[in-house]
DRENDO-1510 file (C-alpha; in Angstrom, 1 decimal, always signed):
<recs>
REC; n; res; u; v; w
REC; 1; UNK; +0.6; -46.0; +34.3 .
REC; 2; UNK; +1.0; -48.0; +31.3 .
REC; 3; UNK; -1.6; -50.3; +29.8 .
REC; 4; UNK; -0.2; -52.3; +27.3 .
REC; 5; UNK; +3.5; -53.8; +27.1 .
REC; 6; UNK; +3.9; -55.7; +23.4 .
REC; 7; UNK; +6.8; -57.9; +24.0 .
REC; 8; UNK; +8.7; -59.1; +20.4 .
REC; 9; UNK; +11.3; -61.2; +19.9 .
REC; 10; UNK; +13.7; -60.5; +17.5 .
REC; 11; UNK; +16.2; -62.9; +14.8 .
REC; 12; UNK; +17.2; -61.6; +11.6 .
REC; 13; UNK; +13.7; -59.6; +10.7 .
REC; 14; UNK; +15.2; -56.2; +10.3 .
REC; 15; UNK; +13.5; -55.3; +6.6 .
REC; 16; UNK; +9.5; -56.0; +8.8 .
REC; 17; UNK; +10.6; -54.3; +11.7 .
REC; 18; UNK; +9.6; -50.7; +10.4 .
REC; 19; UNK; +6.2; -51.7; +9.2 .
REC; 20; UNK; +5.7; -53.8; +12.4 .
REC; 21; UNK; +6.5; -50.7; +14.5 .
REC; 22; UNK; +4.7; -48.7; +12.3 .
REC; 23; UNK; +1.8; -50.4; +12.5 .
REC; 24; UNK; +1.4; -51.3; +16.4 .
REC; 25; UNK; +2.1; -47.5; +16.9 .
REC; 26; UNK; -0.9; -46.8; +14.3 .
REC; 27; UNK; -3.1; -49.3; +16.4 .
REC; 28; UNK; -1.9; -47.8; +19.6 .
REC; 29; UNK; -2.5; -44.3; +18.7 .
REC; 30; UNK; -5.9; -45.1; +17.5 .
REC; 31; UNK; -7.3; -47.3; +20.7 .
REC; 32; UNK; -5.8; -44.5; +23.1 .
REC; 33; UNK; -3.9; -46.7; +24.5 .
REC; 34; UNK; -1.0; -45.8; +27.3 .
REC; 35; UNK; +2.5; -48.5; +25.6 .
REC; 36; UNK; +5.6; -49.9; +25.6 .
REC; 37; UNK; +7.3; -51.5; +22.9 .
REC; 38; UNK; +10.1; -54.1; +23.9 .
REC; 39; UNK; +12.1; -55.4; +21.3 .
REC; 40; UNK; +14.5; -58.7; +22.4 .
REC; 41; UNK; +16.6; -59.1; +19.7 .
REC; 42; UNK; +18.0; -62.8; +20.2 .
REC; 43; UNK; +21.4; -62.5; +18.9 .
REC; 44; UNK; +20.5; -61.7; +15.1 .
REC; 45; UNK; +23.4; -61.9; +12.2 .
REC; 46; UNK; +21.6; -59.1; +10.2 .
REC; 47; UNK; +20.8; -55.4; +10.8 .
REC; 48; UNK; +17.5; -56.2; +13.1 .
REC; 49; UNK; +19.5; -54.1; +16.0 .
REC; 50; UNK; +20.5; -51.3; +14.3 .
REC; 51; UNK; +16.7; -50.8; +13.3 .
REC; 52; UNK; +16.0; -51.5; +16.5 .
REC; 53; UNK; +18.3; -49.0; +17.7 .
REC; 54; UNK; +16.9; -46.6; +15.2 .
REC; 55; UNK; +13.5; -46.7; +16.1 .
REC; 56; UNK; +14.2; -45.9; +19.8 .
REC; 57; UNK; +15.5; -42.9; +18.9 .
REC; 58; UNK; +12.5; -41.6; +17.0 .
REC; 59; UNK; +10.4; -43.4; +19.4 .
REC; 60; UNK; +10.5; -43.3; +22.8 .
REC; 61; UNK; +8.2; -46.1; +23.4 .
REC; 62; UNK; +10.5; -47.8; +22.2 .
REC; 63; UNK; +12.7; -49.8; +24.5 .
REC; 64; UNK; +15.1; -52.8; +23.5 .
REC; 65; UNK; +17.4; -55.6; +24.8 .
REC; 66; UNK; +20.3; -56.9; +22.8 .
REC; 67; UNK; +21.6; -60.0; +23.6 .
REC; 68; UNK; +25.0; -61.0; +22.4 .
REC; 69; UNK; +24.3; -64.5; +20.6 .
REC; 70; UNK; +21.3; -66.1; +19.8 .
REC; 71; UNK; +19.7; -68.1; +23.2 .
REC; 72; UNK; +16.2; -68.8; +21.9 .
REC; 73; UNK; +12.2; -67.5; +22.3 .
REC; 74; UNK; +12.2; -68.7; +25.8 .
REC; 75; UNK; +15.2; -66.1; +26.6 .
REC; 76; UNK; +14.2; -63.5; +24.7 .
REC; 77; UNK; +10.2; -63.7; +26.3 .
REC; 78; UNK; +11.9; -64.4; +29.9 .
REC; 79; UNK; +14.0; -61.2; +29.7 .
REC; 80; UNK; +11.0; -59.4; +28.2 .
REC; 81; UNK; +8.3; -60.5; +30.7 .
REC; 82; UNK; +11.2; -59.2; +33.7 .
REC; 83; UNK; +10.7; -55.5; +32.2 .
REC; 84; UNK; +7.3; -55.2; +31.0 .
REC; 85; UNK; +5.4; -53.1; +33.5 .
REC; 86; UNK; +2.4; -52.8; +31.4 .
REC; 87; UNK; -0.9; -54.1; +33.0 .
REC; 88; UNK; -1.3; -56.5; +30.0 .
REC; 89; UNK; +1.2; -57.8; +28.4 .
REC; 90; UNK; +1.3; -58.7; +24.8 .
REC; 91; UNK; +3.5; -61.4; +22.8 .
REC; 92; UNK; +4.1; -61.9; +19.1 .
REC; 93; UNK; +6.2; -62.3; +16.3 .
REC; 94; UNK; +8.0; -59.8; +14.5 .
REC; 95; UNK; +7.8; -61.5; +11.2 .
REC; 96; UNK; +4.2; -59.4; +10.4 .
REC; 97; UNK; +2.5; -63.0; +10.4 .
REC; 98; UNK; +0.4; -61.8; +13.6 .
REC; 99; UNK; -1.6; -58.8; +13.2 .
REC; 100; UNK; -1.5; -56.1; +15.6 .
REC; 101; UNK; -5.3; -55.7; +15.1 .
REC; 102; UNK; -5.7; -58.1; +17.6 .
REC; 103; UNK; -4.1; -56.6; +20.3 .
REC; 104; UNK; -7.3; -54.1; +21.4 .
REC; 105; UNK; -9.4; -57.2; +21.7 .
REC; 106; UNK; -6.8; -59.2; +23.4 .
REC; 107; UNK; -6.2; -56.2; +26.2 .
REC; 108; UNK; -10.3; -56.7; +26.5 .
REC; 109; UNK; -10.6; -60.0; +26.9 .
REC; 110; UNK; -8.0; -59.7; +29.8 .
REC; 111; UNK; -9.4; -56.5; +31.2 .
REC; 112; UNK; -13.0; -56.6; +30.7 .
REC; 113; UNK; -13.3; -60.6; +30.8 .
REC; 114; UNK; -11.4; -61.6; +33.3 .
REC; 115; UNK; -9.0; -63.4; +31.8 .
REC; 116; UNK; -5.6; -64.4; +32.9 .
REC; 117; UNK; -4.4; -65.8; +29.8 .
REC; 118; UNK; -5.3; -65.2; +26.3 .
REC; 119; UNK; -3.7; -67.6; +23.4 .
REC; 120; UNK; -4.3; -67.2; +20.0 .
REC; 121; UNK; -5.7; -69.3; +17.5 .
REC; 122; UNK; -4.5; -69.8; +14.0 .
REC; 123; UNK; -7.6; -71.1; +13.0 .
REC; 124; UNK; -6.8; -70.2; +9.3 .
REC; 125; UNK; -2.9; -71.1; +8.5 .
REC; 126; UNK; -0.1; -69.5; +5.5 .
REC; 127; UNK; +1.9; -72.1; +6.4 .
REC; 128; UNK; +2.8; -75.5; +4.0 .
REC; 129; UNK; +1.7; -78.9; +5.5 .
REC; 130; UNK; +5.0; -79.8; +6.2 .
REC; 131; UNK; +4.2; -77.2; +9.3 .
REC; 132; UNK; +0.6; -77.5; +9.3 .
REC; 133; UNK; -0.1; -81.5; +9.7 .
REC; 134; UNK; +2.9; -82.2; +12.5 .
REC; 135; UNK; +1.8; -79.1; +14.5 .
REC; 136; UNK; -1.8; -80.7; +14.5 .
REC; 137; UNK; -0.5; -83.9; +16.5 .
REC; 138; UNK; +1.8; -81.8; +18.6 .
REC; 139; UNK; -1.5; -79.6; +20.3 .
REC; 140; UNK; -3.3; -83.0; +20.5 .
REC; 141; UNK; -0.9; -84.4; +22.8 .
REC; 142; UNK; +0.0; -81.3; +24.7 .
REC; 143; UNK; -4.3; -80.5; +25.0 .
REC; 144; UNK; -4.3; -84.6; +26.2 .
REC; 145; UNK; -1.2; -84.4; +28.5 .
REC; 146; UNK; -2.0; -80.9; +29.8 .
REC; 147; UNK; -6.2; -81.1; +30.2 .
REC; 148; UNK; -5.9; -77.3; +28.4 .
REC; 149; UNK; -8.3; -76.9; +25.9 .
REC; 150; UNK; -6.3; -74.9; +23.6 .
REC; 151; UNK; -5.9; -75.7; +19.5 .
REC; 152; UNK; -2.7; -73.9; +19.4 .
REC; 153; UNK; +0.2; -73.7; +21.9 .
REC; 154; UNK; +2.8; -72.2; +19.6 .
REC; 155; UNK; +0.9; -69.4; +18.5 .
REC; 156; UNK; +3.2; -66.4; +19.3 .
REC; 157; UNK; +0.2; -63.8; +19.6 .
REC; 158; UNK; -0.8; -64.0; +23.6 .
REC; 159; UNK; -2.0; -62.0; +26.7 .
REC; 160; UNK; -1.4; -62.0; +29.7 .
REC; 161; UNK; -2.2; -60.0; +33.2 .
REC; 162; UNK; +1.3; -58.8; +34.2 .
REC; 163; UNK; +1.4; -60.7; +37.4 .
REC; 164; UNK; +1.3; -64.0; +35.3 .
REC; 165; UNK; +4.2; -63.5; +33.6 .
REC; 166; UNK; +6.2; -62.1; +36.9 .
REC; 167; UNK; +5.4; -65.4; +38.4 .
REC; 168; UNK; +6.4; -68.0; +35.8 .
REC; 169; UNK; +10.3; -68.2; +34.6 .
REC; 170; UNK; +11.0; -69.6; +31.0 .
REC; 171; UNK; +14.1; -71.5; +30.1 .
REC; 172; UNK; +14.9; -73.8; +26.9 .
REC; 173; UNK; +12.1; -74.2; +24.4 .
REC; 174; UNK; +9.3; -73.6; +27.1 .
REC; 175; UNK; +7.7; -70.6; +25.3 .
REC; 176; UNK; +5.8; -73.2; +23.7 .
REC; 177; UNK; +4.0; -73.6; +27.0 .
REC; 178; UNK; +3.1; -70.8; +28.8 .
REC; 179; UNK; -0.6; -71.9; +29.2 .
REC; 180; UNK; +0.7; -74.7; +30.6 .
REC; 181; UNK; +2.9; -73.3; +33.4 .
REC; 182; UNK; +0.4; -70.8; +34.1 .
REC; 183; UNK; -1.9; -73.1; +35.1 .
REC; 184; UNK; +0.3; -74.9; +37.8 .
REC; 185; UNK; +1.6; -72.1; +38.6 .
REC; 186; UNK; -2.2; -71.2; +39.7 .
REC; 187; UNK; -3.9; -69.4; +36.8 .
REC; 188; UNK; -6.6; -70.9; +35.6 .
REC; 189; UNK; -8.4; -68.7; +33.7 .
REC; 190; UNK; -7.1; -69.2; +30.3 .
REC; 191; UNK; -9.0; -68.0; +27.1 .
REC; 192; UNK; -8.5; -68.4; +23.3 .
REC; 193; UNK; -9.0; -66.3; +20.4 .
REC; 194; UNK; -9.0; -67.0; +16.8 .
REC; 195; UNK; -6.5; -64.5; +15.1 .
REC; 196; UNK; -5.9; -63.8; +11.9 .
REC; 197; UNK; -2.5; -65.6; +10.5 .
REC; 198; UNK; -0.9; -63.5; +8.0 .
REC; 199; UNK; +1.2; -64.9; +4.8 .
REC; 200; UNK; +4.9; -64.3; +5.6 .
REC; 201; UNK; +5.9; -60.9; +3.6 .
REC; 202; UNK; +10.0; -61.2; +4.1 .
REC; 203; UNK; +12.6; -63.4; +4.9 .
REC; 204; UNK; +12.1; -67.5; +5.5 .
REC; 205; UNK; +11.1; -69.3; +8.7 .
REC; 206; UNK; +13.2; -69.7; +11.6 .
REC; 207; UNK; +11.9; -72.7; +12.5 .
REC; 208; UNK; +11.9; -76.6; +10.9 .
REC; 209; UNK; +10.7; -80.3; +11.5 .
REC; 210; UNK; +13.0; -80.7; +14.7 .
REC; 211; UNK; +11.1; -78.2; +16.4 .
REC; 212; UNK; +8.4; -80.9; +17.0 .
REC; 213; UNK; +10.9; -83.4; +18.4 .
REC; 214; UNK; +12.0; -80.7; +20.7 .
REC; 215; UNK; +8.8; -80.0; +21.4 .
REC; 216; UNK; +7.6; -83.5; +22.7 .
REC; 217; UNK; +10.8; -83.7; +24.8 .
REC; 218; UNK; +10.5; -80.1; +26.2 .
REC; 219; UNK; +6.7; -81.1; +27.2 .
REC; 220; UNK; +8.0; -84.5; +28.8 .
REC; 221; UNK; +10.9; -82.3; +31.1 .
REC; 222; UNK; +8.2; -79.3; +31.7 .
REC; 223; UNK; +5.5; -82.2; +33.2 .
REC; 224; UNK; +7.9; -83.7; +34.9 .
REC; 225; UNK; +9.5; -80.7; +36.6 .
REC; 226; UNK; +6.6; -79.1; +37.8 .
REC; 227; UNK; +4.8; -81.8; +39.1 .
REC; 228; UNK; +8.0; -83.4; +41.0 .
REC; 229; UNK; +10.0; -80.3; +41.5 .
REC; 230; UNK; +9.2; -79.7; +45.3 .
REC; 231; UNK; +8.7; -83.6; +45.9 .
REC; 232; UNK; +11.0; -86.2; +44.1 .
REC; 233; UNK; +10.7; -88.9; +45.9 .
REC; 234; UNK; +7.4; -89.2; +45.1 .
REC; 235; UNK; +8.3; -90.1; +41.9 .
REC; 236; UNK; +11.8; -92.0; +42.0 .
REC; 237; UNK; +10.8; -93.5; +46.3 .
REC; 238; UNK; +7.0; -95.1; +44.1 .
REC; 239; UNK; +9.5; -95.9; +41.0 .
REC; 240; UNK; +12.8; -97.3; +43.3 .
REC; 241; UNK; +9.8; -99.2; +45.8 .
REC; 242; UNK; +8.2; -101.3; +43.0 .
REC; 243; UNK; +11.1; -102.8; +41.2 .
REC; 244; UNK; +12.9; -103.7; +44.7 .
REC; 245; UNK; +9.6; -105.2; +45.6 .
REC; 246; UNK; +9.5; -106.9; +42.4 .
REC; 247; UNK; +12.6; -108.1; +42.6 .
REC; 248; UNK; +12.5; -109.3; +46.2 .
REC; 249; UNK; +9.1; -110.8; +45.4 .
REC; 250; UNK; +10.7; -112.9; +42.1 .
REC; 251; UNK; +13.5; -113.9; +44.2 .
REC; 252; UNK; +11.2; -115.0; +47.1 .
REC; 253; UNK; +9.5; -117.2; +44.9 .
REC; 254; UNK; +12.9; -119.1; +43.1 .
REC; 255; UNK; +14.2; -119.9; +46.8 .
REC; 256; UNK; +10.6; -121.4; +47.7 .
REC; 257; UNK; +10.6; -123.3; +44.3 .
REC; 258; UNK; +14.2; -124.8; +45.4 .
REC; 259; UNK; +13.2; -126.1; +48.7 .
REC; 260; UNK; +9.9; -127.1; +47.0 .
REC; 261; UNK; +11.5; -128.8; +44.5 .
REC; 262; UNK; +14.6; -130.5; +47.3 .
REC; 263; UNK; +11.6; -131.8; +49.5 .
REC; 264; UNK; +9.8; -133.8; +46.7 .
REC; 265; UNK; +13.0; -135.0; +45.0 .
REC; 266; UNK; +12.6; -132.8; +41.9 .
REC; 267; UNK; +15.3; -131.7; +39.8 .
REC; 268; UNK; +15.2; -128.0; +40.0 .
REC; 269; UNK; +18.4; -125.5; +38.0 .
REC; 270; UNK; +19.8; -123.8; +41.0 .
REC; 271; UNK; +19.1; -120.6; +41.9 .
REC; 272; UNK; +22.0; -118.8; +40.2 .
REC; 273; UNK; +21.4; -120.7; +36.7 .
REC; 274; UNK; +17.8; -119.3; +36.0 .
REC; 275; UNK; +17.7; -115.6; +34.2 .
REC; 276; UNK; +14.9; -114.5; +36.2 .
REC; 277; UNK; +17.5; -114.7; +39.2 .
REC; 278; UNK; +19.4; -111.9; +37.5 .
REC; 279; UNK; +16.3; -110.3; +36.3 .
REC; 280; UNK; +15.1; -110.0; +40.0 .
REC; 281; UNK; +18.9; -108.9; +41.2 .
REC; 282; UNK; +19.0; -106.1; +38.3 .
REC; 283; UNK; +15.5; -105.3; +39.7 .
REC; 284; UNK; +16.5; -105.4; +43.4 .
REC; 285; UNK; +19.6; -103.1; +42.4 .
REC; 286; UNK; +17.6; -100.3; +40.4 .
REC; 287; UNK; +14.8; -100.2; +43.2 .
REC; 288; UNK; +17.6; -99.5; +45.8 .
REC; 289; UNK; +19.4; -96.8; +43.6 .
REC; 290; UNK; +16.1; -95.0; +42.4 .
REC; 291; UNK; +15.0; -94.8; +45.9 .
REC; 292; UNK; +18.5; -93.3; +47.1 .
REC; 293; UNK; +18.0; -91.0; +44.2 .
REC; 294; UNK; +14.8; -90.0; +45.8 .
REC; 295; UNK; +16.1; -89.3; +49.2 .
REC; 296; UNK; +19.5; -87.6; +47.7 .
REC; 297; UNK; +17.1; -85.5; +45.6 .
REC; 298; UNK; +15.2; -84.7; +48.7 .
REC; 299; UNK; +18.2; -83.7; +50.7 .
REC; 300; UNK; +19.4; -81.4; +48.1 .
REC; 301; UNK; +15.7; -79.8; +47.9 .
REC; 302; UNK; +16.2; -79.3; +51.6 .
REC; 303; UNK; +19.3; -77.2; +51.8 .
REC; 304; UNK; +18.9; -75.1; +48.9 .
REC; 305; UNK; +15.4; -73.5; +49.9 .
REC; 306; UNK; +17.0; -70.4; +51.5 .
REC; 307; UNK; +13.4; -68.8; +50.7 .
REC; 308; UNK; +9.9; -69.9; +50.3 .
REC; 309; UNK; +8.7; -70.2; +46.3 .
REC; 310; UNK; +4.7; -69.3; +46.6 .
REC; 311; UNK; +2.9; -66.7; +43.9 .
REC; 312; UNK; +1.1; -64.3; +46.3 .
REC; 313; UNK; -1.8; -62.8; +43.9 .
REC; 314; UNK; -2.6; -59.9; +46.4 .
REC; 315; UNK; -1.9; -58.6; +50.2 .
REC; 316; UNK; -3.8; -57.0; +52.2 .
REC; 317; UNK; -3.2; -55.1; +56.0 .
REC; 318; UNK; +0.3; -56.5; +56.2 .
REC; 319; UNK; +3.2; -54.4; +57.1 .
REC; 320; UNK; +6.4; -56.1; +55.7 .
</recs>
């Protein structure tokens, strides 16, 4: 039985990968713990795989996944999270800026706490303001927009139970939340921990401002997907029904403002001469395509369920 998996992504960090293997295997060794060390590199440019490669054959915890170009941290934790058969399972960096020392408290909090979800807290941050300040507004929104009381989303240093992360499936930039997709994918109990944020000892960071742009979009797609996935026309049908009403409504009131204005001799602009006639034909258009979109949306839901999508947590007296 294996305890622990530590799951690391890897991109061009091959002169820390020694001391970062050297020192998870120090804490390891010392806690008792039962391991597996998974090492995703993403594609790197450098030499990260042939120490990667290196290590596994001096190591056998050791176990690694190459990939053949670089497809991001959600890849590289998605292909990860598919092979780790540790109880817990642990995330971080493998650019030494998250401490390994963390991980025995971590496995506790998950074990011995009850946890579901533990995401670290770099509550103290070696980073320059140019990282610090924007990634201050981007965990406001995401704790507003998400109702997770979490100070930081991006931290790379998290646990997890292993049945979280063989129920949730990562694509694009969605690493970001995890906490996030946990919870509506039905785990609730998610914890925090400050960590301790190390100054960066090699190389430069992999990331720059445009992450944050990404980031805002990738939470706008990730709250949209999960809450309309299973039941678009919810959202285009309520969208599609209130601008045709709104349209049908303005155009309602034009034609009983002509007959208005034809049975007390007024001189009213016909119909087709006012804006808000095209204003209520444009909305009379959009409400008819959104709510098609809906019901096309639905259709497609329909014939491409070959199987029902529900996280069972546990079974019990069922042959199948």
């Amino acid at each position: 039985m294996i305890q622990i998996s530590v799951i690391v992504p890897v991109f061009n960090e091959e002169e820390s990968l020694p001391e970062l293997h050297s020192w998870i295997t120090r804490v390891m060794k010392a806690e008792g713990y039962s391991y597996e060390l998974i090492f995703i590199n993403d594609g790197s440019s450098d030499q990260s795989w042939e120490v990667i490669k290196n290590l596994g054959n001096s190591d056998s915890h050791v176990k690694a996944v190459g990939f053949t170009r670089n497809y991001g941290k959600s890849a590289a934790l998605d292909v990860g999270f598919a092979r780790a058969k540790g109880d817990v399972v642990i995330t971080m960096d493998a650019d030494l800026q998250d401490s390994p020392e963390e991980i025995p408290h971590l496995y506790r909090m998950i074990v011995e706490e009850g946890y579901q979800v533990v995401s670290g807290w770099k509550k103290k941050r070696h980073d320059p303001i140019t990282k610090t300040v924007p990634s201050r507004f981007f965990n406001g929104v995401t704790r507003m927009i998400s109702g997770i009381k979490l100070h930081d989303f991006n931290c790379g240093l998290k646990a997890y139970q292993n049945k979280v992360v063989k129920n949730i499936h990562l694509y694009g930039e969605m690493h970001r939340y995890i906490p996030l997709i946990a919870k509506w994918n039905g785990f609730n109990q998610i914890g925090e921990k400050v960590v301790d944020h190390r100054p960066r000892k090699y190389g430069t960071t992999k990331f720059g401002l445009e992450r944050f742009v990404n980031g805002f979009l990738d939470l706008i797609s990730v709250s949209f997907v999960n809450r309309y996935r299973k039941k678009p026309m919810h959202f285009f049908g309520t969208l599609g029904s209130l601008s045709f009403i709104s349209g049908f409504l303005i155009t309602i009131w034009l034609i009983a403002e002509k007959i208005y204005g034809l049975q007390k001799g007024i001189i009213v602009r016909d119909i087709t001469n006012q804006p808000l006639f095209f204003l209520a034909l444009v909305a009379l258009v959009a409400g008819i395509q959104l709510f098609l979109t809906g019901f096309l949306a639905e259709m497609m839901i329909s014939n491409n369920s070959t199987k029902k999508e529900y996280n069972i947590d546990e079974v019990l007296n069922m042959d199948f």
